[in-house]
N, C-alpha and C positions, 0 to 999 in steps of 0.2 A: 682435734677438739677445737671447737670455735670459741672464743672470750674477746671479754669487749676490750676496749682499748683507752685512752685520755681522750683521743678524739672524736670515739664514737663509732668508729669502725669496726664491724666486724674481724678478727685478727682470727689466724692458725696456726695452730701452738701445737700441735700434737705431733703424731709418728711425721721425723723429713721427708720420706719419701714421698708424701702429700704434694712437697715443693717444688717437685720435680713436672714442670710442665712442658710438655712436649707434644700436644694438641693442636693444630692451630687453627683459633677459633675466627680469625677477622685476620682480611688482607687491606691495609690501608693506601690508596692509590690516589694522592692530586691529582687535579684538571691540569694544572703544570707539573708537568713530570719532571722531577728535577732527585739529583742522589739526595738522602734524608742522612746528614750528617751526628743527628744529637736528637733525644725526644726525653720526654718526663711528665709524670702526673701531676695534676693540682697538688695540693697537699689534702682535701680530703678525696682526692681520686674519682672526682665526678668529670673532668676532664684532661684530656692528654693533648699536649703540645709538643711539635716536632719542628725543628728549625732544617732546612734544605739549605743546599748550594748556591742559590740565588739571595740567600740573604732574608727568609721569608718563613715566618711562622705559619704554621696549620693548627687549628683546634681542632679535637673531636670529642665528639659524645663518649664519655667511659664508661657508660653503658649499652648504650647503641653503636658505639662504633662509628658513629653519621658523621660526616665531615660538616664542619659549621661553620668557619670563618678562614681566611688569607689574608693575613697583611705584612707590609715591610717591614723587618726588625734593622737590620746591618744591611749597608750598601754592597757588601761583600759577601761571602758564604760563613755558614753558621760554622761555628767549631763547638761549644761546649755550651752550658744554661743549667747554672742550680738554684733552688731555692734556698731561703733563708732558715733555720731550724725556727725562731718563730713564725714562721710561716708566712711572712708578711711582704718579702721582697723578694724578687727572680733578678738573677744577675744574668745577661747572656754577651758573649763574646765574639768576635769572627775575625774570619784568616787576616785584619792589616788592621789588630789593634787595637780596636774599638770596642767599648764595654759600653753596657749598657746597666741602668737600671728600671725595673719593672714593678708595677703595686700588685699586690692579689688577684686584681682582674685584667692584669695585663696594660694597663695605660701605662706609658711612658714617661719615666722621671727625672732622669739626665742620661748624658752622657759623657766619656769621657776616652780620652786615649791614652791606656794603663801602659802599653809598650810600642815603641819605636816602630809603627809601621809593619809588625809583623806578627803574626798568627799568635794568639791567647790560647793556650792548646787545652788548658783547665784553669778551673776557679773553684775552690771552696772556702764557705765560709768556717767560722772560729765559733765555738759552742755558742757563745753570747750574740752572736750576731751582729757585733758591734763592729768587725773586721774579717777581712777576706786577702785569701792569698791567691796568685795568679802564677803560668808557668809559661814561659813564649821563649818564640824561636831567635830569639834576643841574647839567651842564657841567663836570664834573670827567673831569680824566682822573688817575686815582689808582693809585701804586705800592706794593705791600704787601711786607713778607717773608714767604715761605711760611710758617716753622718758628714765627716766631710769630702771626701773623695783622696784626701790626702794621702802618698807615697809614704810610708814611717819607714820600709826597712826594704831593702833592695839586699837581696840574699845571694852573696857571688861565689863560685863555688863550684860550679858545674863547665864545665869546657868545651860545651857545644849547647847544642838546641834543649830546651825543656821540654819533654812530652808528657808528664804527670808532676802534679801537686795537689797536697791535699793534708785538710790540717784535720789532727785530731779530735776523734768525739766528743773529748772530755777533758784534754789539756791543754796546753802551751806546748805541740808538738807538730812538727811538719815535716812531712816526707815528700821528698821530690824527684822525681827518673829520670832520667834525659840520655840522649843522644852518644855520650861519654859513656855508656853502659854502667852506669853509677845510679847507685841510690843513695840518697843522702836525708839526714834526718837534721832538723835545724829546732831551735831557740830563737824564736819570733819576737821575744821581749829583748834580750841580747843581742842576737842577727847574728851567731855562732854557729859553726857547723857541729853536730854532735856526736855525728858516727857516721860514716861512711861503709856501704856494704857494697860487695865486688862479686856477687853470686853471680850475673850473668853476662854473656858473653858477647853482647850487641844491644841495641837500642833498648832501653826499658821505657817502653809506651806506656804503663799503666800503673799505678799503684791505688792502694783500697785499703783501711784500716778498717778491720772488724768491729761490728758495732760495739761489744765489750772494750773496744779498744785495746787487747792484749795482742791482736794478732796482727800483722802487715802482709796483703798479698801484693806482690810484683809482678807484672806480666813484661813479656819481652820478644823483641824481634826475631830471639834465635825459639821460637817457639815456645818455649818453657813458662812453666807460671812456680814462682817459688812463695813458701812461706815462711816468715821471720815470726818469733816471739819477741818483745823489745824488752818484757823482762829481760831479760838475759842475753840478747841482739843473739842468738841462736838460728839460723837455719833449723825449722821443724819436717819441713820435705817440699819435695822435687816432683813438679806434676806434669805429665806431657801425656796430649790428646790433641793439641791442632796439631795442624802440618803443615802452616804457613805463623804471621805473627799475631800475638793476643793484641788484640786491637778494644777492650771493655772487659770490665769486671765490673764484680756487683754482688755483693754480701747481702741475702737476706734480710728481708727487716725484720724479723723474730728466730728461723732457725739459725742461731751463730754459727754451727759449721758448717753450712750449707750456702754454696756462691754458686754464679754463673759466671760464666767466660764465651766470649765472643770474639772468633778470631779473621782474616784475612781471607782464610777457604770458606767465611761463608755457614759455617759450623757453629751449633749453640752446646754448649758442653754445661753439664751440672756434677758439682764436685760435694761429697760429705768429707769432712777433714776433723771429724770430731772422735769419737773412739774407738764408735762401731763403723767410722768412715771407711774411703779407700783411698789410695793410692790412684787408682783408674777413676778413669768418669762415672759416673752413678746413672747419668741419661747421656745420653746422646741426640742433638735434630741434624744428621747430615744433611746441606743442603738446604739447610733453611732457609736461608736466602742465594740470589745466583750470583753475588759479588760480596764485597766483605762486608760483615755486623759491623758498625760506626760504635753502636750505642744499644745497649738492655738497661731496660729499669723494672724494677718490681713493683704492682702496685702497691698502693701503701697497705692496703690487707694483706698482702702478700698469696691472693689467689689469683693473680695474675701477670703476666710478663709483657712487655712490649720491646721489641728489636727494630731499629731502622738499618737501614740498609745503603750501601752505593747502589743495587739494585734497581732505586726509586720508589722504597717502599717502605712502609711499617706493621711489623704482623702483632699480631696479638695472641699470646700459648696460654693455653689453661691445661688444667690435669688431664689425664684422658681416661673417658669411662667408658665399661661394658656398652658398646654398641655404636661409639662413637673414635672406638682405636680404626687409625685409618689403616687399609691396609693397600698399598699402592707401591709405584715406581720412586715416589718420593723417597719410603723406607727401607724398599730393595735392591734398590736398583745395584747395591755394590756387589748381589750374590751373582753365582753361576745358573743358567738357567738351561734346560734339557734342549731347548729348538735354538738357542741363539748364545752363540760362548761369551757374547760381550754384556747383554744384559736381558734382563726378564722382558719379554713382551705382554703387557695384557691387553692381548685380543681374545678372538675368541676360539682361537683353537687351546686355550688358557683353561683350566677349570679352577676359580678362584673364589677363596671361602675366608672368611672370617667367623665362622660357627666353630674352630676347635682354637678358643685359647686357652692359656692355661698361667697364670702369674701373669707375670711382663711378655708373654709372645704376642706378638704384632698380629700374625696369622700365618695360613697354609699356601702355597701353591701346589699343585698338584698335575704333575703331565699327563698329557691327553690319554696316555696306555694307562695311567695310575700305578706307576712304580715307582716315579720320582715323588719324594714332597721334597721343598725348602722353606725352612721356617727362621724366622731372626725375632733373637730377643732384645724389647725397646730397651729396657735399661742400661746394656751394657753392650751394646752392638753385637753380640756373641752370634754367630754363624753356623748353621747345621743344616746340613746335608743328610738326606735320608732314601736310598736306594732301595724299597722295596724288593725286585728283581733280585738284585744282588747281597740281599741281604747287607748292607754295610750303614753304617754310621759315620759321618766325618763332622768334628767342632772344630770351628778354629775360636783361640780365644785365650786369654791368660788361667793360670790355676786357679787364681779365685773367681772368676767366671765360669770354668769348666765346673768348679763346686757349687756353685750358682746354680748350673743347669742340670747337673745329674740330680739335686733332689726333685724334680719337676720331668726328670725322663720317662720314668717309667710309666705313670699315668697321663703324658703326651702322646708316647707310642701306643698306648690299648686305643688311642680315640685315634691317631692316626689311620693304624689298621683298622680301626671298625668303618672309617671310612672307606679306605681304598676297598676294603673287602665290598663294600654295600654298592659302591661305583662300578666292581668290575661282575656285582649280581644285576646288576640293573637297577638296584634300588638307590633311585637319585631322585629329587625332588622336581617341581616341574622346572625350576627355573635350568636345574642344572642338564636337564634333559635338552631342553629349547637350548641351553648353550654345546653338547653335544653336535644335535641336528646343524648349527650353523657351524662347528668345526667340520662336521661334513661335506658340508655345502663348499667351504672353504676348499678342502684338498681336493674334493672334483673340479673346481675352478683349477686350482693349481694344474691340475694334471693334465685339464684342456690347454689350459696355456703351455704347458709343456709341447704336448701334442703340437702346437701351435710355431709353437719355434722350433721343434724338429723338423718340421714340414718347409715351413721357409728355409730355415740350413738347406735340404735339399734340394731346394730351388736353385738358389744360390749356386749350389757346386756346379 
């Protein structure tokens, strides 16, 4: 359901799985190719800004996508960039120290050196906007006033590096992660520590307070991403889907229990944690990018995503519709496939279809005899195997995935088989006929060249 917003924006509010985007509509590439550390929308989302390694902002079109401007922000590489909640200031940071401050259109206000020569690893500001807190590899976690740049509260506490802070939506509350595998919750008015939580087991890269403000997500080096209620500083669950470390989080700007997570493998993960949530990822992009996610933001509508990358890139996900679910090496590539044990080939001895989906199936492959299909479902990565010949069935996949998929089995398989049935009558359309003839064409090549290097072996001998 679409409903308007304060700002004017079109907002979606309806069913979360809307939120789930897993598309990807735009690949953003500088003329300098450099890793895209941090990115983030205007505030009303007609522009995206992405800061690189070099120290150097990029604009684009948030509706085109068009690349429109480069200039120098930090002498140094970009680490983090938020805006102000009234909308009015961009603070941006880099690896030795330096803060920055920025107007609505980007001109440059001051600057200032918030920590000793070394990396601002986050900044967020304080409801009012009147102050902001900072987290560096100093072990400070430091509160400034905007208006005058002034240092008020130097928060000590932490026993190695700061890699998250971030102050609450709504109160006098600041959460902090660092290096110490600690998370720590502070009183910015007093400069008090006020709880301290020991849920994980190595670096906490990331912390996120729920827009309600009731909830705290923690991301961490030993992969895991936990979630606290601070009612009641409770552990509410324990969520693992990377296989390296969470490197970004990022709550929704209207579904509350629906986040994303960006980790080291490169991986964009979408979690529901609300009642009809799960435990498991809700979407999955393996692969999204070819080195680690830095940074995801949601547009401020929240119909769209953007990810930068070490890669040297920034993609942009929308939802994915009837006709436009991709079906590729991108979302396969982790099955088993009939000609090749390590991964799917699409060439053309391939018969490849996206005409039988059914819910969240990505699509079909189907081997050149037509007894093989492999099909994957986008929401949940869930894996199935389909032997025709052998009549057999294989899922891999948890119980509530395998529940997932059995109500969607049985009218997968009638479309299945009316294909394989109609492929192995003859009845294929032209394209799929034309791709036939060149698997043909194919194995007689092969077999000349077979021929080919038998014949020289007996040379040889």
């Amino acid at each position: 359901m679409r409903t308007g917003s304060k700002s004017g924006l079109a907002t979606f509010t309806g069913n979360p799985s809307t939120s789930y985007l897993t598309f990807q509509t735009a690949n953003l590439r500088a003329k300098q190719l450099e890793a895209v550390t941090c990115c983030s929308w205007t505030p009303g989302g007609r522009r995206l800004l992405t800061g690189n390694f070099q120290g150097e902002f990029c604009l684009w079109d948030g509706n085109t996508y068009q690349f429109e401007l480069i200039m120098s922000a930090h002498d140094d590489p970009f680490r983090c960039m938020c805006w102000s909640p009234n909308q009015n200031f961009l603070i941006t940071t880099s690896s030795r120290g330096n803060l920055k401050y920025w107007s609505s259109t980007i001109a440059p206000i001051v600057s200032i050196e918030a920590h000793d020569k070394c990396s601002i690893n986050e900044v967020s500001f304080s409801p009012s906007s009147n102050k902001f807190v900072t987290g560096g590899d100093d072990r400070g976690v430091n509160v400034f006033d905007f208006e005058t740049t002034n240092l008020e509260r130097n928060l000590k506490g932490h026993g190695w590096d700061v890699k998250a802070a971030q102050w609450h939506p709504a109160a006098s509350l600041i959460a902090s992660g660092g290096k110490d595998n600690l998370v720590k919750l502070w009183d910015p008015r007093q400069g008090g520590c006020l709880s301290t939580l020991y849920g994980h087991k190595s670096t906490v890269t990331k912390v996120a307070w729920s827009p309600n403000g009731n909830w705290l997500l923690t991301g961490s080096r030993d992969q895991m991403i936990k979630m606290y209620d601070v009612r009641s500083m409770k552990e509410l669950c324990s969520l693992k889907g990377h296989y390296k470390e969470i490197t970004c989080l990022q709550w929704h700007p209207f579904q509350e229990s629906v986040f994303v997570s960006g980790g080291m493998d490169g991986t964009i993960l979408y979690w529901n944690v609300g009642p009809k949530g799960s435990e498991d990822p809700v979407a999955r992009i393996n692969h999204a990018h070819d080195m680690a996610v830095w940074d995801c933001k949601w547009h401020p509508s929240g119909h769209c995503m953007a990810s930068a990358s070490n890669d040297k890139t920034t993609k942009l996900w929308v939802r994915p519709r009837l006709g436009n679910i991709p079906v590729g090496q991108e979302w396969l590539n982790d099955l088993p496939s009939p000609f090749n044990e390590k991964e799917i080939a699409y060439e053309e001895e391939d018969i490849v279809t996206d005409e039988i989906h059914l819910g969240a199936h990505v699509g079909i492959v189907i081997g050149k005899k037509g007894s093989t299909i492999i099909s994957m479902q986008r929401a949940t990565g869930t894996k199935m195997h389909v032997d025709q010949a052998r009549k057999t069935l294989e899922i891999e996949g948890t119980p509530r995935q395998l529940d997932h998929v059995k109500r969607r089995l049985s009218r997968l398989l009638e479309r299945v088989e009316a294909q394989v049935q109609n492929q192995a009558m003859g009845f294929v359309d032209e394209k799929a006929a034309e791709m036939q003839r060149a698997m043909a064409r194919q194995m007689e090549r092969q077999k000349m060249a077979a021929k080919e290097a038998e014949v020289g072996a007996r040379r040889n001998i």
